[in-house]
C-alpha positions, -999 to +999 in steps of 0.1 A: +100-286+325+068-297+309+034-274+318+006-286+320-002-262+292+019-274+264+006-305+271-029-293+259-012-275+233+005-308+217-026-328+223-047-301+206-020-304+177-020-343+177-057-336+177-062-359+213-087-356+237-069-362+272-085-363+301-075-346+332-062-380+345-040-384+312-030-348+312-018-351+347+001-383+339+014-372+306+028-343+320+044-364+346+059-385+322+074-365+299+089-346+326+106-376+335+116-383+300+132-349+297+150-351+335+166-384+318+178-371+285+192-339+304+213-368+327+225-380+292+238-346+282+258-346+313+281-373+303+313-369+288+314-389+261+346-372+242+363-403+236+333-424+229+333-429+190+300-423+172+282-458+166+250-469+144+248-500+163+245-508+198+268-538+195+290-549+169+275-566+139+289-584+107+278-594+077+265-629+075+262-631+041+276-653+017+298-644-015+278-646-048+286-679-066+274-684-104+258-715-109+235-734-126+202-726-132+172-753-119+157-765-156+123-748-162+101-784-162+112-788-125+106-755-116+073-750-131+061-792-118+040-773-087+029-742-107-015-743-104-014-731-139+015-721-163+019-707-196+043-712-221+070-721-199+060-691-176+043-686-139+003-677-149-005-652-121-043-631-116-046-599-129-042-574-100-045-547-119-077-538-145-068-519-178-079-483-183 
């Protein structure tokens, strides 16, 4: 069980300021936090296998397939302002 006390003690750690209200209700809560994770530790769950996922997931991804490349004039038609067959981008970051 939560005191009251170690709730001032986290708080002062976590560097809160609680009111009484909060303290009151924070101590309530996590009380009931703990009172559910201690009905968890009563279940048997021996032959329960250990799991990642709540429900079973798949990849959706498709296989890598090599193929051609989109020619650079196409690729470049919308670019604001290329280069030399390259994407012109601002500087984001200043020399030393």
């Amino acid at each position: 069980m939560i005191t009251r006390e170690q709730v001032d003690h986290v708080a002062h750690l976590a560097r809160l300021a609680l009111s009484d209200e909060e303290r009151e209700r924070m101590t309530s809560q996590l009380n009931k936090i703990l009172e559910a994770a201690g009905k968890l530790q009563k279940l048997d769950t021996t032959d329960v296998p250990p799991t990642a996922f709540a429900v079973p997931i798949q990849n959706v991804f498709r296989p890598d397939e090599v193929r051609e490349s989109l020619p650079r004039d196409l690729v470049l038609a919308n670019a604001p302002d290329p280069e030399r067959g390259f994407f012109r981008v601002p500087r984001i970051m200043e020399e030393e």
